[in-house]
VOPAGU-2260 file (C-alpha; in pm, 1 decimal, decimal comma):
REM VOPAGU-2260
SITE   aa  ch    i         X         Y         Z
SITE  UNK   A    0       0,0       0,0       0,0
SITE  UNK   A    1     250,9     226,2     119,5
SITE  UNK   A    2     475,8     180,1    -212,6
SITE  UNK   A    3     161,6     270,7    -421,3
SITE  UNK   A    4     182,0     583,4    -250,8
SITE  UNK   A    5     516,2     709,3    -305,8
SITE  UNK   A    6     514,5     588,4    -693,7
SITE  UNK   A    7     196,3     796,3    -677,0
SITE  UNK   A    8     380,1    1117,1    -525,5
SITE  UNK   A    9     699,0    1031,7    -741,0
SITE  UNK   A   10     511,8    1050,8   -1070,7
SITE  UNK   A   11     325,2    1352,2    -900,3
SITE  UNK   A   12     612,5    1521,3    -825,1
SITE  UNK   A   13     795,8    1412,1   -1154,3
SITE  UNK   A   14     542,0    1560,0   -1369,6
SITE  UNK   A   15     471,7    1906,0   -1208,7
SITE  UNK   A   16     840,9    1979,3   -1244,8
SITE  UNK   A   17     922,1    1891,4   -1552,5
SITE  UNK   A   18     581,6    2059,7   -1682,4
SITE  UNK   A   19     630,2    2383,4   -1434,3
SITE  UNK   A   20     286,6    2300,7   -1355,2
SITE  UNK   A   21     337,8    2477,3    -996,2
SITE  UNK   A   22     315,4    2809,0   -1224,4
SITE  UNK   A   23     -74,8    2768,1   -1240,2
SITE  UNK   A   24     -78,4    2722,2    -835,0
SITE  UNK   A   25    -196,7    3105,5    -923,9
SITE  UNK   A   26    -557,3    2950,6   -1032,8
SITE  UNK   A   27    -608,1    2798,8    -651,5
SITE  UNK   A   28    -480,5    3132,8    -497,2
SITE  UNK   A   29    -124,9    2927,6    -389,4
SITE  UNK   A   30     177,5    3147,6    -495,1
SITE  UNK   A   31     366,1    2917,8    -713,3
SITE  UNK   A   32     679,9    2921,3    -461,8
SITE  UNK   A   33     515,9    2728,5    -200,0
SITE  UNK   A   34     460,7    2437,3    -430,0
SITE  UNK   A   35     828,1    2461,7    -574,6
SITE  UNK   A   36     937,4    2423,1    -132,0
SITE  UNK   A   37     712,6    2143,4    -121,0
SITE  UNK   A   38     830,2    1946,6    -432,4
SITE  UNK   A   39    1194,3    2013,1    -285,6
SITE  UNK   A   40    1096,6    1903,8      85,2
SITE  UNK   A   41     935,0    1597,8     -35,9
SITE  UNK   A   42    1195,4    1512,3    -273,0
SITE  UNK   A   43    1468,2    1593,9      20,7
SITE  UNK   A   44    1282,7    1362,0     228,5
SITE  UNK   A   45    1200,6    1016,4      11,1
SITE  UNK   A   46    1616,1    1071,4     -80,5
SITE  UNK   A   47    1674,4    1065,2     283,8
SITE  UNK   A   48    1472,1     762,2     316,9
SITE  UNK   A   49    1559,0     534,6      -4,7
SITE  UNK   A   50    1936,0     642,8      47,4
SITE  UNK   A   51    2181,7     439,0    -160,7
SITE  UNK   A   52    2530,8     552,4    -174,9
SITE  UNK   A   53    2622,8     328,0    -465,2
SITE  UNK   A   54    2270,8     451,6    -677,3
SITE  UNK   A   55    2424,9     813,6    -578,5
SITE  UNK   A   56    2745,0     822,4    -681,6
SITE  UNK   A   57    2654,9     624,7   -1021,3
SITE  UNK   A   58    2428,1     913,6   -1155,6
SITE  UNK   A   59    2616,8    1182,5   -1341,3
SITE  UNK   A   60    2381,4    1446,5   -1231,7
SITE  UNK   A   61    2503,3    1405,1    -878,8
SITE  UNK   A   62    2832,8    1478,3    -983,8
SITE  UNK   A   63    2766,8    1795,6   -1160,0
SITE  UNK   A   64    2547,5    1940,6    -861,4
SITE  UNK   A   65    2768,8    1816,9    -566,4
SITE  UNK   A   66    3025,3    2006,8    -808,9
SITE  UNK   A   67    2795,3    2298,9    -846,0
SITE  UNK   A   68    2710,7    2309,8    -481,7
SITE  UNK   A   69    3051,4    2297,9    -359,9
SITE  UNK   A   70    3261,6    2527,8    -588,1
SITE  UNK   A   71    2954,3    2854,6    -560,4
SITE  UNK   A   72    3012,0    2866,5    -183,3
SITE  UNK   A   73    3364,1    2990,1    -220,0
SITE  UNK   A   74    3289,2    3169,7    -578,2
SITE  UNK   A   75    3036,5    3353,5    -380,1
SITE  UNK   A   76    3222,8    3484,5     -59,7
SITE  UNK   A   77    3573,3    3566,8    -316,6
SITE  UNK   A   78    3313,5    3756,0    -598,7
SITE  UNK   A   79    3156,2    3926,5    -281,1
SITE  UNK   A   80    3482,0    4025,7    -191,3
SITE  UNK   A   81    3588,8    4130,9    -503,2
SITE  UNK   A   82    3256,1    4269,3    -710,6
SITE  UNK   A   83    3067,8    4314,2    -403,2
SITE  UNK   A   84    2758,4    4040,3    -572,2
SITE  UNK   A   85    2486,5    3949,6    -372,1
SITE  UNK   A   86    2347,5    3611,1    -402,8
SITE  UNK   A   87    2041,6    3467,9    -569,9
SITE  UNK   A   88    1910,1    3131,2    -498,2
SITE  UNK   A   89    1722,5    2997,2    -786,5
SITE  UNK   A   90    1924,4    2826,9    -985,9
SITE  UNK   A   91    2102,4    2654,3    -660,7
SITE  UNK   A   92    1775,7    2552,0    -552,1
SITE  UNK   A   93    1670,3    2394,9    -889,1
SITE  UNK   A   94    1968,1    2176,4    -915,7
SITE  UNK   A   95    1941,4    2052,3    -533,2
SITE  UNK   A   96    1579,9    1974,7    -581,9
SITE  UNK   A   97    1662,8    1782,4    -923,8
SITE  UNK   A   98    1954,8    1616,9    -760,9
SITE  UNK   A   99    1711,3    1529,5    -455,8
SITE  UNK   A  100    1433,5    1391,3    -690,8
SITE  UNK   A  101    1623,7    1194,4    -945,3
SITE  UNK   A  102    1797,7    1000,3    -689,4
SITE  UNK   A  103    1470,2     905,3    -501,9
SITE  UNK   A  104    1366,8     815,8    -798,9
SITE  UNK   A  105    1638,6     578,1    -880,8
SITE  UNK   A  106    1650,1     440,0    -514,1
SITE  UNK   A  107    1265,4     411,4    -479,8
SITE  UNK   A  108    1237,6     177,0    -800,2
SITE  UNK   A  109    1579,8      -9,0    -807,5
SITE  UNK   A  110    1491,5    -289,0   -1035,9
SITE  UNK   A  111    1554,0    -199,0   -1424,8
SITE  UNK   A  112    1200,1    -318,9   -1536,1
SITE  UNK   A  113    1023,7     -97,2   -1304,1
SITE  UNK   A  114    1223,3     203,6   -1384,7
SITE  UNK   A  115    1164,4     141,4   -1775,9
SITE  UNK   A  116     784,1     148,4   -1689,3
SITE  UNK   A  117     851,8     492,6   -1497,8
SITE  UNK   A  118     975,0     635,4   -1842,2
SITE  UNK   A  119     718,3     496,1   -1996,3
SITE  UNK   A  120     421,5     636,9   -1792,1
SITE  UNK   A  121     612,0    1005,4   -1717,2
SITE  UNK   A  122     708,6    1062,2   -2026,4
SITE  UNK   A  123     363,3     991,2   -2179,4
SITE  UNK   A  124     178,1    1181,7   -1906,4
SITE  UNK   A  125     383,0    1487,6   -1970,8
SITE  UNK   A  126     335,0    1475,8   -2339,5
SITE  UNK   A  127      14,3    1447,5   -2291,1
SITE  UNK   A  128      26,7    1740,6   -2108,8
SITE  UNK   A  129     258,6    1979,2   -2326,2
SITE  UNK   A  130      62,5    1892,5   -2619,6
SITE  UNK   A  131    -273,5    1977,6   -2480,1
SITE  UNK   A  132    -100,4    2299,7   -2368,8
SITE  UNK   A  133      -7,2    2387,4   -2652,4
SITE  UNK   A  134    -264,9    2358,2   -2831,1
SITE  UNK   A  135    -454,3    2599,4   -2540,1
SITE  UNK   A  136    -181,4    2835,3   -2633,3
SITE  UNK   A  137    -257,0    2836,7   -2959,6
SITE  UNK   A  138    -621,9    2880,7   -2946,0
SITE  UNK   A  139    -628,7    3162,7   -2688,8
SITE  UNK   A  140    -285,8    3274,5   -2582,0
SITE  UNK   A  141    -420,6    3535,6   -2363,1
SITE  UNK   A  142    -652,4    3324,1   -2168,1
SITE  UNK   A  143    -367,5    3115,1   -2125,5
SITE  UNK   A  144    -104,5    3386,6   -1981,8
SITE  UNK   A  145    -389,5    3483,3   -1728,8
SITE  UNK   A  146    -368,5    3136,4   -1575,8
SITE  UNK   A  147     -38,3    3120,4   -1464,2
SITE  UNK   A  148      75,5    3240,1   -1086,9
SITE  UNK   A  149      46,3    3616,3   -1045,3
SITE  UNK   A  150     -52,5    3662,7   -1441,1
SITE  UNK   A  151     290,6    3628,6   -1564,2
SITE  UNK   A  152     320,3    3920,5   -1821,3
SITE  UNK   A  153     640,6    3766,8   -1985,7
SITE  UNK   A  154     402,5    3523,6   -2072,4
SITE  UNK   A  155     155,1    3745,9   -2212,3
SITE  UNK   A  156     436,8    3921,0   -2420,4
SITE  UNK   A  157     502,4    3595,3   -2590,3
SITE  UNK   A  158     407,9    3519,1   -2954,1
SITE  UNK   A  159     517,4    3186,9   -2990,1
SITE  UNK   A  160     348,7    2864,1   -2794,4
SITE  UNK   A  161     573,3    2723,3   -2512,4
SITE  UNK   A  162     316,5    2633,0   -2240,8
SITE  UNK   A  163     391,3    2586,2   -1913,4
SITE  UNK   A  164     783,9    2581,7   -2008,1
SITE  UNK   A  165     758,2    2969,9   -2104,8
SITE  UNK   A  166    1052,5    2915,0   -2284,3
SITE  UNK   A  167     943,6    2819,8   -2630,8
SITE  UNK   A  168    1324,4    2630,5   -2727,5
SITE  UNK   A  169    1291,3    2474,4   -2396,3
SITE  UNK   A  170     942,8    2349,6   -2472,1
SITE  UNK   A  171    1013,7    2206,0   -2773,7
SITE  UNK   A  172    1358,6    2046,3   -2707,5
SITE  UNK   A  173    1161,0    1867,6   -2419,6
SITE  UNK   A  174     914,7    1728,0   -2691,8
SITE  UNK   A  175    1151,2    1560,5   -2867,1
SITE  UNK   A  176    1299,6    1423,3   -2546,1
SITE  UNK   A  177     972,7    1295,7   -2447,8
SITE  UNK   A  178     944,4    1129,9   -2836,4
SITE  UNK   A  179    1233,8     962,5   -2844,4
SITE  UNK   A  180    1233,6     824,9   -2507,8
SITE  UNK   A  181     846,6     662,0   -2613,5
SITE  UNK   A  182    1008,1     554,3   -2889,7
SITE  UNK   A  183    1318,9     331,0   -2732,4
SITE  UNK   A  184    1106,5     225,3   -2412,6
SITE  UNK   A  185     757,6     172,2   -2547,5
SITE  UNK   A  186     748,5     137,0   -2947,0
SITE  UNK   A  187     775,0    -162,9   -3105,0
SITE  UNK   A  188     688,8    -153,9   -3490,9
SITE  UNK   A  189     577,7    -532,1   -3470,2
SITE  UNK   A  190     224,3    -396,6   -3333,7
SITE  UNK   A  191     -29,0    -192,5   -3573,5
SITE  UNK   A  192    -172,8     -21,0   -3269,1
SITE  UNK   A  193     207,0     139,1   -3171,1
SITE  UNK   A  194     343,4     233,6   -3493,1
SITE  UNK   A  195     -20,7     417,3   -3561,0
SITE  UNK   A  196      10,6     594,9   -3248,6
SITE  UNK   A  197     396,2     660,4   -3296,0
SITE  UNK   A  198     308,4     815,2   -3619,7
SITE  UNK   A  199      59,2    1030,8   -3453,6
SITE  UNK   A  200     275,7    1139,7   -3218,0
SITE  UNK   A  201     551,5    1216,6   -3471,3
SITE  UNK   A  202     267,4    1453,9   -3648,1
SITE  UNK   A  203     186,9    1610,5   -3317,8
SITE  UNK   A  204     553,5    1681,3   -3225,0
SITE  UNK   A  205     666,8    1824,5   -3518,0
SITE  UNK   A  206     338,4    2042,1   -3571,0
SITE  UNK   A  207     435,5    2205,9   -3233,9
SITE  UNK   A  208     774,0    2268,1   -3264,4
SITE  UNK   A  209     624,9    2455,0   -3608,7
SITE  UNK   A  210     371,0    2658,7   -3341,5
SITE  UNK   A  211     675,3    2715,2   -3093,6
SITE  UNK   A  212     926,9    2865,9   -3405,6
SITE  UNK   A  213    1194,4    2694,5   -3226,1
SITE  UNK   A  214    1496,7    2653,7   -3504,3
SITE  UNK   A  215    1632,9    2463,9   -3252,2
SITE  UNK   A  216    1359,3    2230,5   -3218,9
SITE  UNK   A  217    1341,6    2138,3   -3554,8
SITE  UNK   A  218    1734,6    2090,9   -3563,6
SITE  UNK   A  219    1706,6    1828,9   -3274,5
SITE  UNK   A  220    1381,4    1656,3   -3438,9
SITE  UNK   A  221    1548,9    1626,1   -3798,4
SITE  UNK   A  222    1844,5    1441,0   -3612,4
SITE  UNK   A  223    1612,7    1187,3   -3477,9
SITE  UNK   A  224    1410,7    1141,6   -3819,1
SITE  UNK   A  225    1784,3    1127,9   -3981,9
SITE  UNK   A  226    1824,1     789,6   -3711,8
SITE  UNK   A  227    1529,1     613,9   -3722,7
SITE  UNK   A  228    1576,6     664,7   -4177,3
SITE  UNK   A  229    1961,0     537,9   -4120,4
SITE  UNK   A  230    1887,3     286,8   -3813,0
SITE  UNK   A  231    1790,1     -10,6   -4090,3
SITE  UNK   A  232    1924,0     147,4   -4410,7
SITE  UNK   A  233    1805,2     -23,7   -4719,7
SITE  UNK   A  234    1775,6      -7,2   -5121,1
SITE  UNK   A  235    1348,9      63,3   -5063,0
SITE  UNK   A  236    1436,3     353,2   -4817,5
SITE  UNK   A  237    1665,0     566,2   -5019,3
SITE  UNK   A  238    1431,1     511,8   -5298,3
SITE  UNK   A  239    1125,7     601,1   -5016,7
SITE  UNK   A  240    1355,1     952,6   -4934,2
SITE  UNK   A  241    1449,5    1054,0   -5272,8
SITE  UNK   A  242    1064,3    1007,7   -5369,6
SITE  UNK   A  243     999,5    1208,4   -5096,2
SITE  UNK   A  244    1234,9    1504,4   -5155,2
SITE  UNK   A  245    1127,0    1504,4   -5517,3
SITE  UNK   A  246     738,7    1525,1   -5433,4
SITE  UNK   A  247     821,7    1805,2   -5154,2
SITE  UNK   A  248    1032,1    2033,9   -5374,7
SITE  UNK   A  249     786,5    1989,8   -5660,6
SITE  UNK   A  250     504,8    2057,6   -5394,0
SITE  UNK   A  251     654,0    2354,0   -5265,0
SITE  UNK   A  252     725,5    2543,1   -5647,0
SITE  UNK   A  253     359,4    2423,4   -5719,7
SITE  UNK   A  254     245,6    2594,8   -5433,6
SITE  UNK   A  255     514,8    2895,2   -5375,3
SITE  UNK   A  256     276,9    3187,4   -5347,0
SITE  UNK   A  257     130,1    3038,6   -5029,2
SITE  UNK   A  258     427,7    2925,3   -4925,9
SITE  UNK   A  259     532,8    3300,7   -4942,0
SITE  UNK   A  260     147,9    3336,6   -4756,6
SITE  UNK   A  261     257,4    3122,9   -4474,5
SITE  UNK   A  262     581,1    3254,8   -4390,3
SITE  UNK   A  263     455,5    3624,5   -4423,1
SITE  UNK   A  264     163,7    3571,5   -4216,5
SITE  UNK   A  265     360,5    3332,6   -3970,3
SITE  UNK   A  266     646,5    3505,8   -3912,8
SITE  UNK   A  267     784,0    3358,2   -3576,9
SITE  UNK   A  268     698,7    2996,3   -3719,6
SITE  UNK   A  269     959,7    2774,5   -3697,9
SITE  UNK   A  270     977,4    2677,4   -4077,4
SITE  UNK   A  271     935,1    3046,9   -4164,6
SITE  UNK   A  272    1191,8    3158,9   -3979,6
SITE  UNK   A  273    1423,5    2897,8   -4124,1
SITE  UNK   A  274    1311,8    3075,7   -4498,6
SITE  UNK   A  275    1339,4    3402,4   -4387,6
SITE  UNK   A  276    1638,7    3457,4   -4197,8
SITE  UNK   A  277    1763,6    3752,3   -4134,7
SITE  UNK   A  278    1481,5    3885,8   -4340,8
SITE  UNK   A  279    1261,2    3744,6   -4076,1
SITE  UNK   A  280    1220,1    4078,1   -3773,2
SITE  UNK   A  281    1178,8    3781,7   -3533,2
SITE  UNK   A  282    1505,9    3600,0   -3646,3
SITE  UNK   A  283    1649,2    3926,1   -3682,6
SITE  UNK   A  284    1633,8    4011,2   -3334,0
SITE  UNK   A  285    1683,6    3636,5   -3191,7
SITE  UNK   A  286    1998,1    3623,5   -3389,3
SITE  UNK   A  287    2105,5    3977,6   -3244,5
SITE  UNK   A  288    2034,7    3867,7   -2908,7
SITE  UNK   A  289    2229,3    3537,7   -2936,5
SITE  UNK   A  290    2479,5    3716,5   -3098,8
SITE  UNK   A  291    2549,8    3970,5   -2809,4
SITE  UNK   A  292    2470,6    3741,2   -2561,8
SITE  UNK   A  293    2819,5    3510,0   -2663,9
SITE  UNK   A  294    2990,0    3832,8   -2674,6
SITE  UNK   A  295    2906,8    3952,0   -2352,6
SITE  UNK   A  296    2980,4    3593,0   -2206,0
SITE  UNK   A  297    3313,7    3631,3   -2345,0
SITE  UNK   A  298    3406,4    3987,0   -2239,5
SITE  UNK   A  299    3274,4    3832,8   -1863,8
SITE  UNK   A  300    3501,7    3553,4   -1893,8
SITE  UNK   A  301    3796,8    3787,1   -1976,3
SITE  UNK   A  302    3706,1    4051,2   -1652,5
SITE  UNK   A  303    3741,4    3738,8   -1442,5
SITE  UNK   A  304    4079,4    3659,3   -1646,3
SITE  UNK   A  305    3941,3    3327,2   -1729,0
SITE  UNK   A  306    4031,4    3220,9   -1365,5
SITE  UNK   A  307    3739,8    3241,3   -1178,9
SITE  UNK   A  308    3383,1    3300,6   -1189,7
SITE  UNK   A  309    3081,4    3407,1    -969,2
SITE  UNK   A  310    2930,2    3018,5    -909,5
SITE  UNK   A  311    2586,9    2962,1    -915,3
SITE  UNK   A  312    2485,2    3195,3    -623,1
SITE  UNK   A  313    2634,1    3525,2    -757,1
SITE  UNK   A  314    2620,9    3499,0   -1129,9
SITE  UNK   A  315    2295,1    3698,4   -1176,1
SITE  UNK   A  316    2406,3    3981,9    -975,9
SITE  UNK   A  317    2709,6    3978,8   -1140,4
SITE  UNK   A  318    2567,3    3951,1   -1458,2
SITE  UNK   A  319    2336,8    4219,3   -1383,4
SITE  UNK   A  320    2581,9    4493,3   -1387,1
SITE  UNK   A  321    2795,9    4359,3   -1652,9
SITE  UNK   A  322    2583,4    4385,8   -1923,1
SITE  UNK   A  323    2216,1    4414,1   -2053,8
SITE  UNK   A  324    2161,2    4091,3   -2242,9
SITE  UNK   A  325    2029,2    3758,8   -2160,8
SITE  UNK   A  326    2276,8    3476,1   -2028,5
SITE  UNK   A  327    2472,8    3373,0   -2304,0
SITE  UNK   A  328    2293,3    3135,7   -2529,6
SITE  UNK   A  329    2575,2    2863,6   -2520,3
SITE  UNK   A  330    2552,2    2572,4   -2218,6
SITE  UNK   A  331    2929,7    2516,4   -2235,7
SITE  UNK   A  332    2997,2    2914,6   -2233,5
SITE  UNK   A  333    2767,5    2965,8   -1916,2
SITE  UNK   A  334    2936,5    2732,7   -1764,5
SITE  UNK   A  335    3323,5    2856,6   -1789,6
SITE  UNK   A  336    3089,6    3265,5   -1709,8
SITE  UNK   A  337    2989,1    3090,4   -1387,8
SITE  UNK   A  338    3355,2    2891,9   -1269,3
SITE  UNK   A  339    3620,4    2997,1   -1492,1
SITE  UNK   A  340    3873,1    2762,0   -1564,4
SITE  UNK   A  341    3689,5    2501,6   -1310,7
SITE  UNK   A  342    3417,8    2515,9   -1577,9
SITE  UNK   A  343    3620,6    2174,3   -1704,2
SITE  UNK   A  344    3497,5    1934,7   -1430,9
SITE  UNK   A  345    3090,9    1965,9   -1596,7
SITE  UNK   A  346    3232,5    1941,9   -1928,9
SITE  UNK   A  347    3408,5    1588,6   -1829,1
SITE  UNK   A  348    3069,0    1450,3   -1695,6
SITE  UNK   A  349    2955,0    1608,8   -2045,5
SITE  UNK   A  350    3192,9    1397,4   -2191,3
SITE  UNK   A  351    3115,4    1092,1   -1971,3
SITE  UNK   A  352    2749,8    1077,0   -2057,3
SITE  UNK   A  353    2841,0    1125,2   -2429,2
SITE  UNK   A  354    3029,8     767,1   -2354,7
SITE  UNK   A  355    2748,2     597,3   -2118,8
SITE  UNK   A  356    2510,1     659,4   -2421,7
SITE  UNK   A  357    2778,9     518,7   -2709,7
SITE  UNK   A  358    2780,1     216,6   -2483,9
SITE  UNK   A  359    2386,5     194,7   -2413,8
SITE  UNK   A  360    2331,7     255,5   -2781,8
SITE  UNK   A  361    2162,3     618,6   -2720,5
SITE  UNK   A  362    2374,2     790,4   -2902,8
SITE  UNK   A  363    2086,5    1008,2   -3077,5
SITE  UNK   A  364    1997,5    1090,0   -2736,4
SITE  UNK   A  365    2263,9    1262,7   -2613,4
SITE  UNK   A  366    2330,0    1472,0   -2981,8
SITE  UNK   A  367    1980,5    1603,8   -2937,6
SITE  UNK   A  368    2097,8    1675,0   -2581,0
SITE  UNK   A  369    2395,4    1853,6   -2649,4
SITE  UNK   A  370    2220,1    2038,4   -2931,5
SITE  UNK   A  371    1940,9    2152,3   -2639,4
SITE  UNK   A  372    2245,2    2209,6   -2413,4
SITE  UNK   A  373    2465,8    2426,2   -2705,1
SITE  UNK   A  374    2204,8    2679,3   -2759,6
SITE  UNK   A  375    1910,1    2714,3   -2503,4
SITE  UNK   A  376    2047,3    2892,6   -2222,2
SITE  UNK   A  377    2143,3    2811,3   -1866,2
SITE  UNK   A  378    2032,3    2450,4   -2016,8
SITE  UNK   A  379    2243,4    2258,9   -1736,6
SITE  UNK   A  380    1980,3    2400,8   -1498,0
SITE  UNK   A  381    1683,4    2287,9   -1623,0
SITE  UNK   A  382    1468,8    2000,7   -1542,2
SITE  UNK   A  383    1413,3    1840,5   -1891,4
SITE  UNK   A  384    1826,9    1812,8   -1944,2
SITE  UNK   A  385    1852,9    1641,8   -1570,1
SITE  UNK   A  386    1581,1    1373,6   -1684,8
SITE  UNK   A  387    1724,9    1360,0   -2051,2
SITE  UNK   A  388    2112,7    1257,0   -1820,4
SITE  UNK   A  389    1903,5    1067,6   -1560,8
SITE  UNK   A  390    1806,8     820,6   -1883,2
SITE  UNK   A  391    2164,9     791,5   -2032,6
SITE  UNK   A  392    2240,6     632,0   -1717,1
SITE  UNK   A  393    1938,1     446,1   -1655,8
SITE  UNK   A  394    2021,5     284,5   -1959,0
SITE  UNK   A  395    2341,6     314,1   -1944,7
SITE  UNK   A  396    2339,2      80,9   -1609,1
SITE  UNK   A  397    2109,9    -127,3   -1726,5
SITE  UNK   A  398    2374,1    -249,6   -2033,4
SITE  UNK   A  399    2641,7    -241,0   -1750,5
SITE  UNK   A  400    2424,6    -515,2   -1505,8
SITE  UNK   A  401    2339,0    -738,2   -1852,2
């Protein structure tokens, strides 16, 4: 009885942060912080209880945050002393409360069969969810920015679906996360029923990352079509892709004016903003922004002569009054902002996760991952690329018990 009740809470827990479903708390009058404590105090507490010390030290995500942890309490007090920064907790709590969860999680379940089903059932539920979101967003985007905690007006500002993620990269790098795990842990072409569905899903997903205009998106779902075409290569599929291409192209100088249509009247579409480019105002300024946002990483970098860094706790502060544009749009250039030359220990448990999924045959996995990771920013502290490293060593483990 009692175990039914913490896989309940797990998948509870699991779900709502992932999703950021705690940002419509709002709708019940319960400011969305309380629920983030909550998930963290729960999480703390089932780690406590299921505590394995060899589960723990076997998960790369422990290593980066017990690195993270460690090195921002004496970044803060030496960029205090020198920049005078004050701290900010958000990001430190996120990776504690990740850290806290995903270890429950692997502790709680401990057999390999049971976690594959926990894969299985999250990672449906929550596409379930993001796609029913998004297609909320789509209908009424102002209804929708009213229901989040406190009517969150960056929300409302936002022209391109994202749902609960608010960050519309984010949302749909998380989408194709979701996809691909379905498709390792749960697809199996030998049944009509699953390769209908798969299809559907494969529909859904890409007709979303369209709605979010995430470039990126689309870069990480073309690598996964690109696998699944080269998985089983053969004479009738190169023939099946070049009929394709020939049909599309054809298609698309058949049908140019409303091609032209489309991307004129959906401007921060993904596809559009592909055709566009710089032409494209929303490109335009993303590009801008990306652009100076690298630069200004840099120029940080070099103030702290490569050296040092603020850590975790300081960065935004420091940040702050360094420069006007948003954290640099690079997951390996954040890091070496935030810890200088120490900014090499996350990049080896990069590299080590690249290896546990060559060896558990996820190797599409992780270069969709380090796509999310090389150009959404302050990636390494979000929950999608903790579950996304969480599965390259489920798997990863699994292979290594077999």
């Amino acid at each position: 009885m009692w175990y039914k009740i913490e896989k309940i809470i797990n998948i509870s827990v699991g779900i709502m942060l992932l999703t950021n479903l705690y940002l419509f708390s709002g709708v019940f009058g319960i400011p969305s912080d309380y629920i983030i404590v909550l998930c963290l105090l729960i999480s703390a507490m089932f780690f406590l209880i299921n505590f394995n010390i060899t589960y723990f030290i076997n998960q790369t995500n422990n290593w980066n945050t017990v690195f993270f942890v460690l090195i921002s309490i004496p970044l803060c007090f030496l960029d205090w002393i020198i920049n005078h920064s004050t701290p900010a907790f958000n990001d430190f709590i996120r990776v504690l409360i990740y850290c806290f969860y995903f270890s429950w999680t692997f502790s709680f379940y401990k057999d390999f069969s049971k976690l594959k089903n926990w894969f299985v059932i999250i990672s449906t539920s929550t596409f379930i969810i993001l796609v029913i979101e998004g297609l909320v967003e789509n209908a009424n985007p102002i209804l929708f920015s009213f229901l989040f905690s406190g009517s969150n007006q960056k929300k409302i500002l936002l022209t391109r679906i994202a749902g609960s993620i608010v960050d519309p990269n984010a949302y749909s790098g998380l989408l194709t996360f979701l996809t691909i795990i379905i498709y390792f842990e749960w697809f199996n072409k030998d049944v009509i029923y699953k390769k209908i569905i798969f299809i559907v899903m494969n529909i859904t997903t890409l007709y979303l990352i369209e709605l979010s205009g995430s470039r990126q998106g689309l870069l990480m779902y073309l690598c996964f079509l690109l696998y699944l075409f080269f998985k089983n290569i053969n004479v009738k599929k190169v023939i099946l892709l070049a009929s394709s291409i020939i049909i599309i192209v054809l298609l698309i100088i058949a049908s140019w004016n409303q091609v032209t249509t489309y991307v004129e009247k959906n401007p921060t579409a993904s596809i559009s903003r592909f055709v566009a480019g710089d032409n494209s105002s929303n490109s335009n300024q993303s590009n801008f922004e990306r652009k100076n946002s690298l630069i200004a990483g840099l120029d940080l970098c070099i103030d702290n002569y490569f050296l040092y860094g603020p850590g975790l706790l300081n960065f935004t502060s420091r940040w702050d009054n360094f420069t006007i544009h948003h954290v640099p749009h690079n997951g390996i250039l954040f890091i070496f902002t935030e810890f200088g030359i120490l900014g090499i220990v996350p990049l080896f448990v990069l590299y080590k996760i690249a290896v546990r999924s060559i060896k558990s045959s996820v190797l599409v996995f992780f270069v969709v991952l380090f796509i999310n990771y090389s150009f959404l920013p302050n990636s390494m502290f979000y929950c999608a690329v903790y579950f996304a490293s969480f599965y390259i060593d489920t798997k990863y483990l699994l292979e290594k018990t077999k």
